[in-house]
N, C-alpha and C positions, 0 to 999 in steps of 0.2 A: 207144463213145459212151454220154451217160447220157439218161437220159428219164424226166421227171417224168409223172405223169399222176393225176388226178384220181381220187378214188373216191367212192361211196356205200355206206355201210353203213346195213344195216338189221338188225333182229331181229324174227323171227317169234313166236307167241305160244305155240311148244312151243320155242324159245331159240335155233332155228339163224338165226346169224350169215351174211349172205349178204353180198358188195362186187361192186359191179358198177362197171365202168371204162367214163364214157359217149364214151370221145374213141374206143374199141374197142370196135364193138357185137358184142353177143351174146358180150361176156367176161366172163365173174361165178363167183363162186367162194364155196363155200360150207363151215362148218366150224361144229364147240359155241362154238369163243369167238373172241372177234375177233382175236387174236392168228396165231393160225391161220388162220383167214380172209382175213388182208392176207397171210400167207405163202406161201399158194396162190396170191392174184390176183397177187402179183408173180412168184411162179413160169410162172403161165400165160401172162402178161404176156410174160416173158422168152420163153418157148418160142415166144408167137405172133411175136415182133420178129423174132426170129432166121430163124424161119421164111419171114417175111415179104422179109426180107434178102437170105436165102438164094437166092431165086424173083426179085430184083431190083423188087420192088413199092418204094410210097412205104409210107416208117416215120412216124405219124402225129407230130406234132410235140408238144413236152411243153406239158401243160398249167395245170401247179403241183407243189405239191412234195410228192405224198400217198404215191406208190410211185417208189422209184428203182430200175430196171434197169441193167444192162450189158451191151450184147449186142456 
């Protein structure tokens, strides 16, 4: 299944790039460039779904098209 989900990025004032995914609290991921940064969060992204799946929980529902998974 796929799932869209929102992100925020920001940068700090020594340059790390942080995204945080508000539809999955306390998901955020940090890297030097943003490129990076969304690579992670959809990484962790995946690993939380899966997880999530796994354990038979609800998978939160997508919420735009900023990171796509497949779990």
């Amino acid at each position: 299944m796929i799932r869209r989900y929102k992100v925020e990025v920001s940068t700090d004032n020594s340059g790390w790039v942080t995204v945080r995914v508000p539809s999955i609290p306390d998901m955020h991921s940090e890297a030097h460039t943003r490129e990076q940064a969304l690579q992670f969060a959809a990484n962790s992204v995946t690993s939380h779904l899966k997880s999530l799946a796994a354990s038979g929980c609800d998978i939160p529902d997508s919420d735009t098209d900023a990171i796509v998974v497949d779990i």
